[in-house]
Legacy VTK file of the C-alpha trace (Angstrom):
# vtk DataFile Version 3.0
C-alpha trace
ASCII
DATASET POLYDATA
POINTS 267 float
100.008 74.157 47.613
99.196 77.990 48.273
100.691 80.573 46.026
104.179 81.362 45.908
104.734 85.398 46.842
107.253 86.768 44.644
109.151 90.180 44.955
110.219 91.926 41.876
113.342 94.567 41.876
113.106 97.649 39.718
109.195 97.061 39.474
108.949 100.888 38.191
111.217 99.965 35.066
110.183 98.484 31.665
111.073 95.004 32.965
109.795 95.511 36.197
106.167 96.605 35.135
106.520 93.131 32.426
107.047 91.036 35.577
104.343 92.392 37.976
101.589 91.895 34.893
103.213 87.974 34.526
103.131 87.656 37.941
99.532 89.043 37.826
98.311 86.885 35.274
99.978 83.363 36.323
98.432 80.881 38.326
100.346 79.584 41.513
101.989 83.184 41.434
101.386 86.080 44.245
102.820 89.412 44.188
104.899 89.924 47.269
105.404 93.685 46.273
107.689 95.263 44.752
111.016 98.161 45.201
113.190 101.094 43.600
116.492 102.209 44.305
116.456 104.502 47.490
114.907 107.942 46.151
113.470 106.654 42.914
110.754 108.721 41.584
108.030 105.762 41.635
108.117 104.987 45.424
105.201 105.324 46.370
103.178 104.614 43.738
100.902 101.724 43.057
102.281 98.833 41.490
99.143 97.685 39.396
98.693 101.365 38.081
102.680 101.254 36.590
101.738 98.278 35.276
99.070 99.583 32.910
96.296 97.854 35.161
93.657 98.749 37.983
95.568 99.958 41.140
95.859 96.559 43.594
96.892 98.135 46.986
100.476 97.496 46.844
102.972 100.288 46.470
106.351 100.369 45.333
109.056 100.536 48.843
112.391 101.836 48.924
114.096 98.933 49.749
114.423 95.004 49.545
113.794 94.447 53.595
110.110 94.228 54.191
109.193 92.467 50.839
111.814 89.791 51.212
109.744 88.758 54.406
106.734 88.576 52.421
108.496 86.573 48.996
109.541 83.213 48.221
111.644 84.464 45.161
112.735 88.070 44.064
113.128 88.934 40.205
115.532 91.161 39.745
116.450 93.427 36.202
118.108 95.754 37.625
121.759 97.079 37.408
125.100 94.693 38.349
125.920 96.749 41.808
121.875 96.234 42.253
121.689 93.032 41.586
125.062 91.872 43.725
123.502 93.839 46.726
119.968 91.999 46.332
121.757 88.477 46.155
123.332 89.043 49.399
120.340 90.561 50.953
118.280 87.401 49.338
120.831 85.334 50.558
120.275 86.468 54.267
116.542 85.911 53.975
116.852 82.522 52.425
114.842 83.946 49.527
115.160 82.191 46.176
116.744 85.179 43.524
115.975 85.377 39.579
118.457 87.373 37.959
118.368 88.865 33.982
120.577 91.812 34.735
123.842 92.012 32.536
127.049 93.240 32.604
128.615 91.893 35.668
132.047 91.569 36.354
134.085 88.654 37.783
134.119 90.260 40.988
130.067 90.796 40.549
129.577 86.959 39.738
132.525 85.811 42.384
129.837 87.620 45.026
126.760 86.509 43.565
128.401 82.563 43.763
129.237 83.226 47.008
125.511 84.354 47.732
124.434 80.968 46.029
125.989 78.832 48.622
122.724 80.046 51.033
119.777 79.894 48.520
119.208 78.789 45.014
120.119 81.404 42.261
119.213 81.592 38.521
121.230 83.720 36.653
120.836 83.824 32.770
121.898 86.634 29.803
118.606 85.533 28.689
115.405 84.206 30.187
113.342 83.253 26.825
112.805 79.400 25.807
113.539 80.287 22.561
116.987 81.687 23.274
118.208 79.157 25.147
116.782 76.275 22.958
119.032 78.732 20.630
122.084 78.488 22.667
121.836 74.379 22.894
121.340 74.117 19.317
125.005 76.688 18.718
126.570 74.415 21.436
125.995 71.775 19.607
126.814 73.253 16.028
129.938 74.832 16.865
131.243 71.131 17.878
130.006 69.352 14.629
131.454 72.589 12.215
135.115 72.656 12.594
136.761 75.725 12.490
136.984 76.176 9.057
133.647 77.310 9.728
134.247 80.897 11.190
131.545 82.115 14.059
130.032 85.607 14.034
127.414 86.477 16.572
125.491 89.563 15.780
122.875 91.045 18.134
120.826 94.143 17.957
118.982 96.229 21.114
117.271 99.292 22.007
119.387 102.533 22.236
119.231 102.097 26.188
120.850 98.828 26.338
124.093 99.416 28.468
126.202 97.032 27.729
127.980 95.271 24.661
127.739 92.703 23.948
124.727 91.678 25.263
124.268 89.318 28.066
122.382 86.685 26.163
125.386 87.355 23.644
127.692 86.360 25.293
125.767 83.340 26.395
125.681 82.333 22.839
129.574 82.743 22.643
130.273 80.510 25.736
128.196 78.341 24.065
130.067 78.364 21.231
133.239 77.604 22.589
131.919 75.373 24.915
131.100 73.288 21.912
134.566 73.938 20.584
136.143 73.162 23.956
137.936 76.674 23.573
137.715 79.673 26.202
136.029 81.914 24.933
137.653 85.173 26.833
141.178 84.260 24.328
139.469 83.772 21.006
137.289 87.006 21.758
140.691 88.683 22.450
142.005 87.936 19.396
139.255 89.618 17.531
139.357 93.034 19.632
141.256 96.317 17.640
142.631 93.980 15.009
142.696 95.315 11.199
143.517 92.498 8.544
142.951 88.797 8.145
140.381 86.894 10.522
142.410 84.678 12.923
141.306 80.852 12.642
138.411 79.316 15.396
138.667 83.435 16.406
134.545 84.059 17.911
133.303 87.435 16.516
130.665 89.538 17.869
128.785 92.488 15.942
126.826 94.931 18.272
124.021 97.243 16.743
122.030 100.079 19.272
118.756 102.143 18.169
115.635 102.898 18.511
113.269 100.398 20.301
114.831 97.008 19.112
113.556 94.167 22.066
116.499 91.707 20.879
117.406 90.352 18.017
120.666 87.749 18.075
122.574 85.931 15.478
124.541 83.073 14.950
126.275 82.381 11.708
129.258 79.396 10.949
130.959 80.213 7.685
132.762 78.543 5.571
133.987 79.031 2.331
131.232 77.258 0.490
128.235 78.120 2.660
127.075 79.453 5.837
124.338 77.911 8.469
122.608 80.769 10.498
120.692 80.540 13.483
118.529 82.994 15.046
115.903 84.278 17.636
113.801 87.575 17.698
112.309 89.129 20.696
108.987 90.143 19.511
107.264 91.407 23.107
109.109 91.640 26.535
106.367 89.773 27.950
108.221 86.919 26.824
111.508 87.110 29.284
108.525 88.326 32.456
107.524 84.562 31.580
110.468 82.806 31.864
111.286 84.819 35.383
108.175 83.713 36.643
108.476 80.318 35.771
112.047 80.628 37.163
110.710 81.606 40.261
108.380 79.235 40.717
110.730 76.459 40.383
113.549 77.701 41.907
111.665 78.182 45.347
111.990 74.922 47.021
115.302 74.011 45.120
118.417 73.219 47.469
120.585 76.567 47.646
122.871 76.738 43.988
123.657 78.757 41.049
121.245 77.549 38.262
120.772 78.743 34.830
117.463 78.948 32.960
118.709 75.495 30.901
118.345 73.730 34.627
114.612 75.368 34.909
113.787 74.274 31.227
115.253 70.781 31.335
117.697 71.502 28.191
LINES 1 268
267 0 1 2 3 4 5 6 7 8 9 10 11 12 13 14 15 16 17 18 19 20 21 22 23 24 25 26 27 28 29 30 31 32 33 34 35 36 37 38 39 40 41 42 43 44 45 46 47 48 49 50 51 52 53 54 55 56 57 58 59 60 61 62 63 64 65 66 67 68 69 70 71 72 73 74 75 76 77 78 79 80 81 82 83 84 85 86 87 88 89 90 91 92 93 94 95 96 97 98 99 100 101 102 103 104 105 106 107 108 109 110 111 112 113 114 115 116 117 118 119 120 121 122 123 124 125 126 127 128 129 130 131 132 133 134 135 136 137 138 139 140 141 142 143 144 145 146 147 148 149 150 151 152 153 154 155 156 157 158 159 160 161 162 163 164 165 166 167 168 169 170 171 172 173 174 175 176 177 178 179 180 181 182 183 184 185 186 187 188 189 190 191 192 193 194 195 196 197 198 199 200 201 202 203 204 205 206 207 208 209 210 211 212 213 214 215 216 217 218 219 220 221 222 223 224 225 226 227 228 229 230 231 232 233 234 235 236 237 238 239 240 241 242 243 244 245 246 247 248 249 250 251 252 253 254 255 256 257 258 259 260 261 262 263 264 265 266
């Protein structure tokens, strides 16, 4: 089997340059090029030299069009009105999409579902092994801890990060109630503006932003008597470039359908 080309969105940004050097650097992997926003200040430029490595001939485009005729898969950390606009246009090309971006709304992910019914989607908070070995072992915590035990997720970021809480976050907290068998939008509402006692099975969340924090999350479940913690830290952002590309690579001969990283990694 030849190498699978893969496209990466945003391949100027922090997460884009990560992804090209993955894709670089893994075997079975191609780069099928790579794109900015319209008017970005790194069309143009070659894709290796962003990286940090020698220049490869490839230059960043202005748009998704010609590269999705060269890809099997795009990555895509982008921005939610980004990222809905490169499902659909992924979706046309029967290209298989990877997508880390956060922050989308219902409408975002309604239109991003949609786009799954024509080729096979992975869409995760979080593309790290560790993290979502994290989120099956919470799942499965918050279902043997009654709520006597209370939940608190904390998770910390770089001053950039947009939004709050943070994708993977959240992904902990659906995880959470999943294991409860609770929806998690009604006990976060409960938690939101409220001064006084902590409402019972309530999930809390505790946001920090500075400086150049890669991720850190948080789970804790406690009780009176003691508390069990569980935890993951993002040491190098090489680490979610891996799990794209080995999203990629599996997701681009799957049957059209919104996946997670958990169906890539078996959990």
């Amino acid at each position: 089997m030849g190498k699978r080309g893969i496209l990466v969105a945003g391949a100027g940004g922090r997460m884009g340059r990560a992804v090209v050097a993955e894709i670089l650097a893994t075997p079975g992997a191609s780069l099928a090029g790579g794109f900015e926003r319209p008017g970005g200040p790194q069309i143009g430029k070659d894709i290796g030299v962003l990286a940090g490595l020698d220049a490869i001939g490839l230059t960043v485009e202005g748009a998704a069009d010609k590269g999705l005729k060269r890809a099997g898969a795009l990555i895509d950390f982008t921005a939610p009105e980004a990222s809905v606009a490169n499902a659909r246009a992924a979706a046309a090309a029967g290209v298989a999409h990877i997508i880390g971006t956060t922050g989308f709304t219902d409408a975002d992910n309604a239109a991003i579902a949609a786009a799954a019914e024509q080729t096979p989607i992975v869409k995760s908070g979080n593309m790290s092994l560790g993290v979502n070995l994290l989120a099956a072992l919470v799942e499965d915590a918050a279902g043997r801890l009654g709520d006597d035990f209370d939940i608190e997720i904390f998770e910390a970021h770089h001053r950039d990060k947009v939004d709050a809480p943070s994708g993977t976050a959240l992904m902990l907290g659906q995880a959470a109630a999943r294991g409860r068998g609770v929806d998690l939008q009604a006990k976060m509402a409960g938690m939101a503006g409220r001064a006084g006692a902590r409402a019972r099975g309530d999930i809390g969340f505790s946001v920090f932003r500075g400086g150049g924090v890669i991720g850190e999350h948080r789970v804790s479940f406690a009780a009176m008597e003691e508390v069990v913690t569980l935890s993951h830290s993002a040491i190098d952002r090489g680490l979610f470039a891996r799990g794209a590309v080995a999203a990629a690579l599996w997701a681009s001969d799957k049957p059209a359908g919104l996946y997670s990283m958990r169906d890539v990694l078996g959990l």
